[in-house]
C-alpha distance (Angstrom), angle and dihedral (degrees) to the residues before:
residue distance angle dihedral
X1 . . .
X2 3.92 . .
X3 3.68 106.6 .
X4 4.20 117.7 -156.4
X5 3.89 131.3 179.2
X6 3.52 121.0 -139.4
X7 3.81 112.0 -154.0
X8 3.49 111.4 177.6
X9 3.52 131.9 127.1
X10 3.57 96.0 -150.0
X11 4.14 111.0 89.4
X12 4.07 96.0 -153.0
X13 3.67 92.7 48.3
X14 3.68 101.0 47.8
X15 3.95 88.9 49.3
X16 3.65 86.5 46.1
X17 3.90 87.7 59.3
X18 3.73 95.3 41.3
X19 4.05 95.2 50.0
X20 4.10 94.4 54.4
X21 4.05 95.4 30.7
X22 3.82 105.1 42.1
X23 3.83 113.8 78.2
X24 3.88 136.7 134.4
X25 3.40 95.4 -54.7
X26 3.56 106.0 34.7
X27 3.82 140.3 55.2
X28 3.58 139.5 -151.1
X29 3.73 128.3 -145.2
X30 3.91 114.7 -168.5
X31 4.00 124.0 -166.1
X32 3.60 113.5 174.0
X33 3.74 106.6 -157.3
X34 3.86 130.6 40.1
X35 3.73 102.9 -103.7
X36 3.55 94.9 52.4
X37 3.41 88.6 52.5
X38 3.18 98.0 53.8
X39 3.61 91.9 50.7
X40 3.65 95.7 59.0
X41 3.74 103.9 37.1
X42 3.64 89.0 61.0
X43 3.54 101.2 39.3
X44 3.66 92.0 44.7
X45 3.78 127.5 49.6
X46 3.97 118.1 -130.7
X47 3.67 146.0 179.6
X48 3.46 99.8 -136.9
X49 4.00 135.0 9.3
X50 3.66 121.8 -165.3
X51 3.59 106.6 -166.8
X52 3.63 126.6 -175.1
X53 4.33 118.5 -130.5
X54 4.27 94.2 -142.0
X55 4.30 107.3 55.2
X56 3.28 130.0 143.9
X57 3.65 116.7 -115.0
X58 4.10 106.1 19.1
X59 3.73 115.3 12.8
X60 3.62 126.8 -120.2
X61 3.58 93.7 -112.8
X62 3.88 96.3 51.3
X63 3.64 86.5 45.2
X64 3.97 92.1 54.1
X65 3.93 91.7 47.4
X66 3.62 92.6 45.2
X67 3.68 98.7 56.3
X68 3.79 95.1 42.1
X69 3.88 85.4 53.7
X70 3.87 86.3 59.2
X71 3.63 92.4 46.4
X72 3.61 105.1 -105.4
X73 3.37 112.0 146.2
X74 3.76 105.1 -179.0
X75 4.08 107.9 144.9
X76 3.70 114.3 -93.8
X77 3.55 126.6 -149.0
X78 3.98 115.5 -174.2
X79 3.85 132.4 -144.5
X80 3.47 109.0 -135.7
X81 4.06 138.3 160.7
X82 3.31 118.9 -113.9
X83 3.71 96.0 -119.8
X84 4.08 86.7 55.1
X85 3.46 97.1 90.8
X86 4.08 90.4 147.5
X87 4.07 87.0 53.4
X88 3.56 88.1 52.4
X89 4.10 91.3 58.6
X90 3.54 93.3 28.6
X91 4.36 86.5 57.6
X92 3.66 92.4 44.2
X93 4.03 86.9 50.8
X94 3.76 94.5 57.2
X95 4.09 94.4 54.9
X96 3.69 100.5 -76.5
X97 3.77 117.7 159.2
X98 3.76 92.7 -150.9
X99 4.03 142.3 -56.9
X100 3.57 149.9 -114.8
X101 3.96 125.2 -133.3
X102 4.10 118.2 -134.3
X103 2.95 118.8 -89.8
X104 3.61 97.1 36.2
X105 3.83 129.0 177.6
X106 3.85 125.2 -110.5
X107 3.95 91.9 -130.0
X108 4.06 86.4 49.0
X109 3.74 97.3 44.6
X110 4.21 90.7 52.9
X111 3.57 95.3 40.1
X112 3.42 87.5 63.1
X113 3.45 102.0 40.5
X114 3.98 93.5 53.8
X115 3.80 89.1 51.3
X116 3.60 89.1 54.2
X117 3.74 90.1 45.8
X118 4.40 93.3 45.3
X119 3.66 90.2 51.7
X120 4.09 88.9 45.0
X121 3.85 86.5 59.4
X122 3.65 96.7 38.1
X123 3.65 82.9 50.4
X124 3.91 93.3 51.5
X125 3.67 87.6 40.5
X126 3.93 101.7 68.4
X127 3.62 88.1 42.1
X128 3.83 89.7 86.7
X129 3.80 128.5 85.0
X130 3.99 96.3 -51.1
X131 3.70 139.6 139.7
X132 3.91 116.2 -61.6
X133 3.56 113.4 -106.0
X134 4.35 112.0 -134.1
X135 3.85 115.8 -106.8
X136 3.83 106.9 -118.9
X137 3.62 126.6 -133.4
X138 3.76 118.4 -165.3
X139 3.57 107.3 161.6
X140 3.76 121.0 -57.2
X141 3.89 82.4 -11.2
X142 3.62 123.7 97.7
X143 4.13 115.7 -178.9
X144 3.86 119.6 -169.7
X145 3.60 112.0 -160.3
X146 3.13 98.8 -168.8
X147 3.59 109.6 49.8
X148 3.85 82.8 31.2
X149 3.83 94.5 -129.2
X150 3.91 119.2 144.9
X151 3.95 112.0 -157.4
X152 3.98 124.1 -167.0
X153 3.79 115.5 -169.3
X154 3.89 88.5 -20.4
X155 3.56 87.9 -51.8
X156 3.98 123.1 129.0
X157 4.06 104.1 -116.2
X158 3.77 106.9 -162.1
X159 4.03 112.0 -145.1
X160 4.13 131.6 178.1
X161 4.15 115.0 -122.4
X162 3.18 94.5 -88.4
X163 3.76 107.4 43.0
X164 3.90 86.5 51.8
X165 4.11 87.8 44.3
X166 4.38 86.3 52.3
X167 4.07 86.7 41.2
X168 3.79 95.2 59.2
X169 3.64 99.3 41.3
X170 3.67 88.4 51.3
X171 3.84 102.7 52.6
X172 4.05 87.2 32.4
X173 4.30 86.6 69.8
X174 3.79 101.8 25.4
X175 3.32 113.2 -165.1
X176 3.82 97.5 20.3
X177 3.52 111.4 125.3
X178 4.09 117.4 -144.2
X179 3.59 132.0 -171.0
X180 3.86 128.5 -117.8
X181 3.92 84.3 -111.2
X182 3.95 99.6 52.5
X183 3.96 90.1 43.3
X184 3.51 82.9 54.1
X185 3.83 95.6 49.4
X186 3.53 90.5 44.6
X187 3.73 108.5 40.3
X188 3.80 101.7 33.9
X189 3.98 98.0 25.2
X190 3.99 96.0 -121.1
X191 3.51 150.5 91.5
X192 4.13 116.7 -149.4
X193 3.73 119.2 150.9
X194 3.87 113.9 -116.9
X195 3.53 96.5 26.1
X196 3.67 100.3 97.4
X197 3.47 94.7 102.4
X198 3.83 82.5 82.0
X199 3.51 81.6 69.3
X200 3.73 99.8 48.9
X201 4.06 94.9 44.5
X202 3.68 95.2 57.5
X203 3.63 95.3 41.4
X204 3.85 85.6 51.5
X205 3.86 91.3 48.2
X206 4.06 90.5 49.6
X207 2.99 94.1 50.8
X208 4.06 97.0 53.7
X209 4.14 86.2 55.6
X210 4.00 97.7 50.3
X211 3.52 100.5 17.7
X212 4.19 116.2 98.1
X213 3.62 86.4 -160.1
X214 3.83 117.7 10.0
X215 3.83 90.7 -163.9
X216 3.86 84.5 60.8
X217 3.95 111.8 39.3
X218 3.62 121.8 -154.5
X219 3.42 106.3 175.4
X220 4.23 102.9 17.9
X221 3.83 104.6 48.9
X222 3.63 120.4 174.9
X223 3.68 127.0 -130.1
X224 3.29 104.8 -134.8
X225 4.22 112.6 -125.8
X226 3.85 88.4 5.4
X227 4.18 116.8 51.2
X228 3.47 134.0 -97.4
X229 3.93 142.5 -37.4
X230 3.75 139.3 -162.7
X231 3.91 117.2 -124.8
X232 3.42 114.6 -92.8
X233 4.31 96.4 -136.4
């Protein structure tokens, strides 16, 4: 049974949510103010939280920061406006795995969700008895895929699911550039025009934890017009 929680202050939404997510093989949770929410998402373990920005009580974004601090790294999807286009960084920041705009389509809102869900699964999938993946070195950095521990100078680098999933692929083809919409495809399991920003906010926030200077990349270099590349070493 997939279990999500709904926080969203906002009764018609969250029952929108729950009426075109919840089926026989799924559940929806909804809390409808930000301490509550809290509450439950770290009490309670979940495959999914969609968590609105604007609660009452603790904010969405506090909320997201707070649970990545205590290492929960459930996938986050934001509510934001569409006019929030700081919120939208600002979620991504904290150790969101991406957003939604209000109003948001049905067909948009599930699309995303079973993406989420598929790479969940494929996730869960390779964690059975399988083929070792190789420890990379690149430079002072040292990625196990595996264990899914990042290491900087011998120093522990903490990432979300998805920074460690755009790390990998990037320093498994060095050199290779990709564009904002394959890392998209490829990392979140979608393609939705004007959402590549996604793309740009957690390559930005990567960066800042493995990066000496993040004005001057060493390892994540951008292509300029195109995406972004690995060093080749």
């Amino acid at each position: 049974m997939v279990e999500i929680l709904v926080v969203e202050d906002d009764i018609h939404i969250a029952e929108l949510v729950k009426v075109n997510l919840e089926d026989d093989q799924t559940r929806v949770h909804s809390c409808f103010d930000g301490n509550s929410g809290f509450i439950e998402a770290s009490k309670q373990e979940y495959d999914l939280i969609i968590l609105d920005i604007m609660l009452p009580g603790k904010k969405g974004l506090d909320i997201c920061r707070e649970l990545r601090a205590a290492n929960i790294n459930t996938p986050i999807v934001m509510l934001t406006s569409k006019s929030d286009e700081i919120d939208k960084i600002l979620g991504l920041e904290t150790g969101a795995d991406d957003y939604i705009t209000k109003p948001f389509s049905v067909r948009e809102l599930q699309a995303r969700v079973k993406a989420i869900m598929r790479r969940r699964l494929l996730d869960a999938k390779t964690e059975g008895p399988t083929e070792a993946l190789p420890v990379l070195h690149r430079k002072d950095l040292m990625i196990n895929q595996d264990m899914r521990k990042v290491e900087l100078n011998g120093v522990r680098i903490n990432l979300t699911p998805k920074e460690f999933e755009l790390l990998c692929l990037l320093a498994n083809n060095t050199g290779k550039t990709y564009s904002r919409a394959q890392l998209l495809h490829t990392i979140w399991g979608y393609e939705f025009e004007g959402y590549e920003h996604t793309v740009n906010s957690h390559i930005n926030r990567l960066r800042s934890k493995i990066e000496q200077d993040p004005g001057q990349p060493e390892y994540i270099l951008t292509t300029w017009g195109v995406g972004y590349r690995f060093t080749e070493l």
